[in-house]
MINU-667833 format. One record per atom (N, C-alpha, C, O, CB): x, y, z; atom name; residue in one letter. Coordinates in nm, 3 decimals. Glycine has a CB too. Example, Ala and Ser with C-alpha at 12.3 -4.5 7.8 and 13.67 -1.06 7.14 Angstrom:
<tibas>
1.319_-0.569_0.780_N_A
1.230_-0.450_0.780_CA_A
1.320_-0.330_0.780_C_A
1.424_-0.332_0.846_O_A
1.131_-0.447_0.905_CB_A
1.285_-0.225_0.708_N_S
1.367_-0.106_0.714_CA_S
1.290_0.003_0.787_C_S
1.341_0.114_0.804_O_S
1.408_-0.060_0.572_CB_S
</tibas>
This chain:
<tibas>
0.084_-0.119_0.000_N_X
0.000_0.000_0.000_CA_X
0.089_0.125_0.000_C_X
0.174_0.167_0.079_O_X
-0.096_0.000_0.123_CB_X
0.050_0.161_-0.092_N_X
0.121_0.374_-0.114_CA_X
0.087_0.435_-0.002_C_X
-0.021_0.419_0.055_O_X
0.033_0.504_-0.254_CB_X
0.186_0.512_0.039_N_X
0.136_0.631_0.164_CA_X
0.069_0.703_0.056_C_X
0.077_0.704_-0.067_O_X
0.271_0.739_0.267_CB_X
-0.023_0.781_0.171_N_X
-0.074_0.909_0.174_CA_X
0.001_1.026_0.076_C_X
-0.040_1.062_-0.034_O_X
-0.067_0.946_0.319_CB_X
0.111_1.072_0.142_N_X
0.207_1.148_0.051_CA_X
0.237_1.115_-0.087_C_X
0.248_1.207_-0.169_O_X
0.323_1.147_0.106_CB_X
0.251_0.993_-0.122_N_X
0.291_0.988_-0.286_CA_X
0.127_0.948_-0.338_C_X
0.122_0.970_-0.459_O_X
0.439_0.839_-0.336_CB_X
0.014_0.904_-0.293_N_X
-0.100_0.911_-0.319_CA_X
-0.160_1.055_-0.371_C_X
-0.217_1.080_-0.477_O_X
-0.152_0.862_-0.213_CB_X
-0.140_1.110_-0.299_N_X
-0.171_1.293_-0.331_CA_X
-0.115_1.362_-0.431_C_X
-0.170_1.434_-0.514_O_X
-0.124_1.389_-0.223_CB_X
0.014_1.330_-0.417_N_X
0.114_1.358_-0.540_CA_X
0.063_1.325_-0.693_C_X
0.053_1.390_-0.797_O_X
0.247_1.266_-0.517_CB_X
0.039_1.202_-0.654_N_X
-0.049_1.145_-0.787_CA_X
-0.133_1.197_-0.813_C_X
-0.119_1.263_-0.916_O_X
-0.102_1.033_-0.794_CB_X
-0.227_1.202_-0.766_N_X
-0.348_1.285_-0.757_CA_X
-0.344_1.417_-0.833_C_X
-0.402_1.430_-0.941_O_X
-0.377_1.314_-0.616_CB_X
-0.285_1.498_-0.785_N_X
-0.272_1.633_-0.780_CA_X
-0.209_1.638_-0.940_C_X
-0.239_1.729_-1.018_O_X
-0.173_1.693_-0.641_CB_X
-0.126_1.535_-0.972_N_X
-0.089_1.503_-1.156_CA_X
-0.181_1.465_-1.204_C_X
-0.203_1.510_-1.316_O_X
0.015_1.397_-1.210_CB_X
-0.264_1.383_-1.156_N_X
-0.358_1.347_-1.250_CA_X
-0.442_1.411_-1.260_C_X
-0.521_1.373_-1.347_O_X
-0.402_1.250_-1.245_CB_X
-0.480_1.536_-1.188_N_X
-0.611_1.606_-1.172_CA_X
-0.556_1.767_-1.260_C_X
-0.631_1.848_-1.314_O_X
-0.665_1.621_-0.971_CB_X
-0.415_1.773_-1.251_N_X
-0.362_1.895_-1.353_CA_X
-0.383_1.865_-1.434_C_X
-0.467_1.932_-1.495_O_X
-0.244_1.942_-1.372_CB_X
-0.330_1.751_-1.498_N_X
-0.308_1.716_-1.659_CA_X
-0.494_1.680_-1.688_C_X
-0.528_1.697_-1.805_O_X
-0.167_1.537_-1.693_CB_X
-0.565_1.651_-1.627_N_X
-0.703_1.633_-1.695_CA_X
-0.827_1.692_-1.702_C_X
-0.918_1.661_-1.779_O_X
-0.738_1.547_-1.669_CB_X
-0.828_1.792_-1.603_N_X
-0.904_1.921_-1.546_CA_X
-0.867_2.083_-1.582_C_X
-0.758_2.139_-1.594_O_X
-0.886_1.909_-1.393_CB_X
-0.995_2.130_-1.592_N_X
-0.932_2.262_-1.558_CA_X
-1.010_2.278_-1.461_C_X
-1.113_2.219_-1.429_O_X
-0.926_2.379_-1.656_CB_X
-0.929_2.402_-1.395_N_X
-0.985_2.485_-1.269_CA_X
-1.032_2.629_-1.295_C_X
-0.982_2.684_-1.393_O_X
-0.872_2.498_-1.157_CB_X
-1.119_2.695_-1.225_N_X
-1.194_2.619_-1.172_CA_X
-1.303_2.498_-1.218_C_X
-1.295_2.495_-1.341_O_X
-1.236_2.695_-1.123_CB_X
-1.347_2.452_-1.198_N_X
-1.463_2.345_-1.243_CA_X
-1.510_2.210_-1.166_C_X
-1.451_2.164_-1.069_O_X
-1.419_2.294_-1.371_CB_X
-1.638_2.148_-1.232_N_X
-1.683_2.030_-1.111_CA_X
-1.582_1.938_-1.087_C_X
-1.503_1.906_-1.176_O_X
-1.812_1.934_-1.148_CB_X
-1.578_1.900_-0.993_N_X
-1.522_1.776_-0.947_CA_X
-1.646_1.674_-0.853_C_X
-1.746_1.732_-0.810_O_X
-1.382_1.824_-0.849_CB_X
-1.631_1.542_-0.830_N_X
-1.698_1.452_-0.780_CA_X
-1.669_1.385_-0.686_C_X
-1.630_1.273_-0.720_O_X
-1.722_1.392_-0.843_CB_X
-1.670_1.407_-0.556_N_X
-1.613_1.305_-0.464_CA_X
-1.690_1.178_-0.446_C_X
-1.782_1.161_-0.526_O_X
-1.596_1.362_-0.334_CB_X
-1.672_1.093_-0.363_N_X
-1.767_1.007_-0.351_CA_X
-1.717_0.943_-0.221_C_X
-1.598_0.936_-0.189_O_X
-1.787_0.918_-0.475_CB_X
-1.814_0.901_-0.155_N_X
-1.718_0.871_-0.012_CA_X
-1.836_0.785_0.036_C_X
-1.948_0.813_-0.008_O_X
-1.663_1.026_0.111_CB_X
-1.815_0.639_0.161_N_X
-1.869_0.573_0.192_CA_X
-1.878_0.607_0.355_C_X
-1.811_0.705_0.386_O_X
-1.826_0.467_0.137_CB_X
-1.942_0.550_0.452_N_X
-1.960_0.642_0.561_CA_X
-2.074_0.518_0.685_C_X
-2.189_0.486_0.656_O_X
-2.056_0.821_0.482_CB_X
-2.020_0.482_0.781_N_X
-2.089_0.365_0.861_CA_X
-2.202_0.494_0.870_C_X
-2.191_0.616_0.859_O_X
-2.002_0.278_1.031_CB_X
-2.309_0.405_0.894_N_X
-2.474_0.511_0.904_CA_X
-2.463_0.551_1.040_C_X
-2.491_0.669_1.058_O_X
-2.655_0.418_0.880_CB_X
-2.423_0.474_1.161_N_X
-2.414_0.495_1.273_CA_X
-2.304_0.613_1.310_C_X
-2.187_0.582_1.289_O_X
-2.395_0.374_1.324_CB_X
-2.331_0.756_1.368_N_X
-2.203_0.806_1.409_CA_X
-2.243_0.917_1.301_C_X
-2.354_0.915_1.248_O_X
-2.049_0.703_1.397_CB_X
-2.130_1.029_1.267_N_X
-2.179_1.143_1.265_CA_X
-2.063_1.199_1.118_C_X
-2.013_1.311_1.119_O_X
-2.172_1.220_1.436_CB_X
-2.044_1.119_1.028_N_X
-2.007_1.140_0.925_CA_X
-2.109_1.174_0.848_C_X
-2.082_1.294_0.852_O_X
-1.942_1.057_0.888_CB_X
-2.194_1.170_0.787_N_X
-2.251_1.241_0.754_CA_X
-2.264_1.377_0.768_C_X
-2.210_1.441_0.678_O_X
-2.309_1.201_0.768_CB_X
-2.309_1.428_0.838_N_X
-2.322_1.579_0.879_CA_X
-2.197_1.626_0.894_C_X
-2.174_1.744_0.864_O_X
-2.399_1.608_1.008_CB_X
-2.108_1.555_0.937_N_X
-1.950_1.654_0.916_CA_X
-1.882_1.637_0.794_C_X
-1.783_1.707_0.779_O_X
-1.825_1.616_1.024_CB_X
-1.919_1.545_0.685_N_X
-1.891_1.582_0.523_CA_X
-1.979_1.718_0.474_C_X
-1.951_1.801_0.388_O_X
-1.946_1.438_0.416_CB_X
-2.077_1.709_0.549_N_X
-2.229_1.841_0.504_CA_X
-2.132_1.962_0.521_C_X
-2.130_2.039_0.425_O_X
-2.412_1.861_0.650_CB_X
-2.037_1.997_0.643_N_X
-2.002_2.061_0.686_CA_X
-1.896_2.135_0.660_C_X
-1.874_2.253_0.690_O_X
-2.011_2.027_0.749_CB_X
-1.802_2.022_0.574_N_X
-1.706_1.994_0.488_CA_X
-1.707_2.126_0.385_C_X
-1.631_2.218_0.355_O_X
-1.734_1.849_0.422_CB_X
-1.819_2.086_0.354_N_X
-1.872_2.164_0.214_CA_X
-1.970_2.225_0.217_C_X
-2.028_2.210_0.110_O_X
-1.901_2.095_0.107_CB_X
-2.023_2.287_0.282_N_X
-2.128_2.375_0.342_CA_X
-2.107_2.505_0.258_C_X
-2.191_2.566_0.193_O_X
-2.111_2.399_0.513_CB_X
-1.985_2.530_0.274_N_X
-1.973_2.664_0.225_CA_X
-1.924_2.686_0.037_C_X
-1.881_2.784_-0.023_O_X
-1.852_2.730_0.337_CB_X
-1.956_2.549_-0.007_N_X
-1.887_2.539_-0.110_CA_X
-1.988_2.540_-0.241_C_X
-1.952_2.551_-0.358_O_X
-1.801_2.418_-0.092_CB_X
-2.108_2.528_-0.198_N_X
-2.248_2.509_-0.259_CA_X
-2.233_2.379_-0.342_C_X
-2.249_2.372_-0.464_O_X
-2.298_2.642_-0.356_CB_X
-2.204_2.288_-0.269_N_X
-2.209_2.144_-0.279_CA_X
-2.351_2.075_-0.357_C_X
-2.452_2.139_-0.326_O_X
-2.196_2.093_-0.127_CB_X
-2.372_1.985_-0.430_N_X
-2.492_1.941_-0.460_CA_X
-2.406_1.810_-0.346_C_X
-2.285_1.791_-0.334_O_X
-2.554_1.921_-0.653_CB_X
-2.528_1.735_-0.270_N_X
-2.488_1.625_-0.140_CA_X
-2.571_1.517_-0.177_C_X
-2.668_1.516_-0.101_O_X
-2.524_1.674_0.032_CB_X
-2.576_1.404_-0.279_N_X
-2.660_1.292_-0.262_CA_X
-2.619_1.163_-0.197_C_X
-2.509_1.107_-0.196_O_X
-2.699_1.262_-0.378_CB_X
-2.722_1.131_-0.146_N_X
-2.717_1.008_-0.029_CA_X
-2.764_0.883_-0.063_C_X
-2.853_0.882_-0.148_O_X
-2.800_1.036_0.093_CB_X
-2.722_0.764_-0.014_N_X
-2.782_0.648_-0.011_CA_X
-2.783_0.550_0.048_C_X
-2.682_0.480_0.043_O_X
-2.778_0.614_-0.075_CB_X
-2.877_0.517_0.113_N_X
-2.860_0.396_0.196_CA_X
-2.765_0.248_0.144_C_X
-2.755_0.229_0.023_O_X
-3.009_0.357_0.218_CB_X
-2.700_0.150_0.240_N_X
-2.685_0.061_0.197_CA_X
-2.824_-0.068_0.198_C_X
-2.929_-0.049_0.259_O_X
-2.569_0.045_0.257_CB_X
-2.794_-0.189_0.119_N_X
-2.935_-0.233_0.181_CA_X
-2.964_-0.329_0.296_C_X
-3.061_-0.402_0.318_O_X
-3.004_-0.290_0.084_CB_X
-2.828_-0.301_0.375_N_X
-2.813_-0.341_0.523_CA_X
-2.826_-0.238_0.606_C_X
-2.853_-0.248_0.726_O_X
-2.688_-0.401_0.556_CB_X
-2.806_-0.123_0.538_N_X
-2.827_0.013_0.636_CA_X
-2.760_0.040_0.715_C_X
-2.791_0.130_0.793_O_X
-2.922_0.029_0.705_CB_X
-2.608_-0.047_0.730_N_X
-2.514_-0.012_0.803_CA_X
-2.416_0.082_0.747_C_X
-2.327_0.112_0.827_O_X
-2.463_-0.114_0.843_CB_X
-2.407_0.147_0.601_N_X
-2.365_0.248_0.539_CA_X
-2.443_0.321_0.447_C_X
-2.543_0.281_0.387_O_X
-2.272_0.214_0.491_CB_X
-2.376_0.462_0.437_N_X
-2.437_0.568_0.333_CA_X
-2.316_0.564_0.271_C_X
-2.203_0.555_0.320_O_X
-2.496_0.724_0.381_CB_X
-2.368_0.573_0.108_N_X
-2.296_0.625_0.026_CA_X
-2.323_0.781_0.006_C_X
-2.427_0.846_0.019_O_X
-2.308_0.548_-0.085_CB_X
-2.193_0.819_-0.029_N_X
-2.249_1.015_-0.022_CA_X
-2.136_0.997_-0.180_C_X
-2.039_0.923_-0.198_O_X
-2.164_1.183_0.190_CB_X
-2.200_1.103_-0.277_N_X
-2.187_1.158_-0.406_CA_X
-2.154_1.347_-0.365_C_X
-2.251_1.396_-0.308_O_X
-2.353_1.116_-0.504_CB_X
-2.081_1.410_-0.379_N_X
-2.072_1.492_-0.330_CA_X
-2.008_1.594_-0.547_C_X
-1.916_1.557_-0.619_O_X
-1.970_1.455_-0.160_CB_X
-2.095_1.699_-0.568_N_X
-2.049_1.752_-0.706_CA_X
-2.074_1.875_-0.656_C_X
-2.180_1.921_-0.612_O_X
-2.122_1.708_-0.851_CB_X
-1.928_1.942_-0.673_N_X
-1.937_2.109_-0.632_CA_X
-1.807_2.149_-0.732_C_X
-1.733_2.080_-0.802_O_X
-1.905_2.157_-0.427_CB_X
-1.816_2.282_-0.707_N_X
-1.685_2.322_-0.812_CA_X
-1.556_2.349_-0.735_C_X
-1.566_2.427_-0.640_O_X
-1.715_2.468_-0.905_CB_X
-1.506_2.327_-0.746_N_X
-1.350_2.342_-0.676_CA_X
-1.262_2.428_-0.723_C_X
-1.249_2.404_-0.843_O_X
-1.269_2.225_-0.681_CB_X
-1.176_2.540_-0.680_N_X
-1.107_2.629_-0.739_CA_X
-0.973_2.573_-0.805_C_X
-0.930_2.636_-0.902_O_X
-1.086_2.729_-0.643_CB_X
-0.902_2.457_-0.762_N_X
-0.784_2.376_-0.781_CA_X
-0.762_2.296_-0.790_C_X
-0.851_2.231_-0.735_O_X
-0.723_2.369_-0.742_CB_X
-0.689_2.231_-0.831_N_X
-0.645_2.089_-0.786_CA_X
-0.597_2.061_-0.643_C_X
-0.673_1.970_-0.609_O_X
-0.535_2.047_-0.872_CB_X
-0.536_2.079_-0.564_N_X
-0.494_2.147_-0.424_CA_X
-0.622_2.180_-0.378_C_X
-0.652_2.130_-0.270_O_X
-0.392_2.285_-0.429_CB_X
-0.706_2.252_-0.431_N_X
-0.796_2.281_-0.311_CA_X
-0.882_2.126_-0.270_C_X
-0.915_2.101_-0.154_O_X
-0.916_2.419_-0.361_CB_X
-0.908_2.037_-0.382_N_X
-0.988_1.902_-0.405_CA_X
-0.869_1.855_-0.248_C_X
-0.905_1.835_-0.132_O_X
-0.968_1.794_-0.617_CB_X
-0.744_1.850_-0.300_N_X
-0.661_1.759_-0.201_CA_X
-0.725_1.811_-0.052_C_X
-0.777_1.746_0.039_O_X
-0.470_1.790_-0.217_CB_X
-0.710_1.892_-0.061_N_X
-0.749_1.999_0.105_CA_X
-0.874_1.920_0.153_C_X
-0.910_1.880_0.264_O_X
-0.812_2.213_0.076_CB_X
-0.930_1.912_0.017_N_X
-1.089_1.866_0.108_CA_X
-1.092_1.729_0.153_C_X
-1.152_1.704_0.258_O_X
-1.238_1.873_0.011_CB_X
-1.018_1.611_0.071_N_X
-0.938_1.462_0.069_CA_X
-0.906_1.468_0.234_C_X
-0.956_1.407_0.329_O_X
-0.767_1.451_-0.051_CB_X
-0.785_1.583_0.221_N_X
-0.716_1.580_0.339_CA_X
-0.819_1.587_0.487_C_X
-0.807_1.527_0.593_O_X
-0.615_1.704_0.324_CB_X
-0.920_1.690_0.439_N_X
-1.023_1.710_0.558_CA_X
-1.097_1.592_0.637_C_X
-1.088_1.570_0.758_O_X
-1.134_1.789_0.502_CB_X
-1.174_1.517_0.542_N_X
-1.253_1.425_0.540_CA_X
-1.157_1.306_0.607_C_X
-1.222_1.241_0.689_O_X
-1.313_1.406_0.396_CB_X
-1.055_1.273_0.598_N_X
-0.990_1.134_0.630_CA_X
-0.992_1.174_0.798_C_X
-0.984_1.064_0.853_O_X
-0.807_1.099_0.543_CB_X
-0.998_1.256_0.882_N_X
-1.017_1.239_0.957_CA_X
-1.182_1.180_1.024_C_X
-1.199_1.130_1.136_O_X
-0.957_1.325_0.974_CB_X
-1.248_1.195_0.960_N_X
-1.347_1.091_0.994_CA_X
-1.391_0.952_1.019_C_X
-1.385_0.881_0.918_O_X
-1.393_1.101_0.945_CB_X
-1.441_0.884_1.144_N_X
-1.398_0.744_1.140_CA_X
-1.445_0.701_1.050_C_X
-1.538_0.769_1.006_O_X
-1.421_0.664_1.236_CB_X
-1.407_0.550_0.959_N_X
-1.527_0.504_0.888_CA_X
-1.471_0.528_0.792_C_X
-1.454_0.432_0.716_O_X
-1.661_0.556_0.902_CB_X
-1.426_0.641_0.755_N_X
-1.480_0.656_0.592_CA_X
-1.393_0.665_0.520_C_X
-1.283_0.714_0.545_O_X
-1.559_0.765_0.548_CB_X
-1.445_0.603_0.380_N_X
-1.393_0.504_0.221_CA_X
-1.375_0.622_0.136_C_X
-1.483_0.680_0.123_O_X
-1.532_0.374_0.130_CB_X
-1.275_0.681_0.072_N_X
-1.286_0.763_-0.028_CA_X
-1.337_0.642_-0.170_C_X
-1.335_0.520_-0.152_O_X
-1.127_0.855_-0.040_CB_X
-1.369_0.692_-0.272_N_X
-1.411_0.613_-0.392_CA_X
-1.275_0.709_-0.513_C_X
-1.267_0.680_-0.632_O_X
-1.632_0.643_-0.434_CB_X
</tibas>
């Protein structure tokens, strides 16, 4: 498994060379239903005018969250990566 650090790195190349900025980007992130990820991804991006779709699993022990807002950077996407991993639980896609 890649650290974190050369994961981002990548990232941040692959998201120059194929994007422009500003423009949408798509996160997608998985999230145990129990516990309070949810509302602190909401929170995440609250100020970002996020479109936030949800979905149950059909055990209901996870939400999938779809998250499409515009992002000023490539770097700024990482920032938000970076934000979110502190949450228990949760799967980037």
């Amino acid at each position: 498994m890649q650290n974190k650090e050369e994961f981002y790195r990548k990232l941040r190349g692959q998201l120059d060379d194929t994007g422009k900025w500003p423009g949408e980007y798509m996160y997608k992130f998985i999230v145990p239903a129990a516990g309070d990820g949810l509302s602190r991804i909401e929170g995440i991006f609250k100020d970002y005018g996020a479109v936030i779709t949800t979905r149950s699993s059909k055990t209901g022990k996870y939400n999938s969250i779809t998250i499409r807002v515009i992002m000023p950077s490539s770097e700024s996407i990482i920032l938000k990566y970076r934000e979110c991993e502190s949450i228990e639980g949760i799967v980037s896609l």
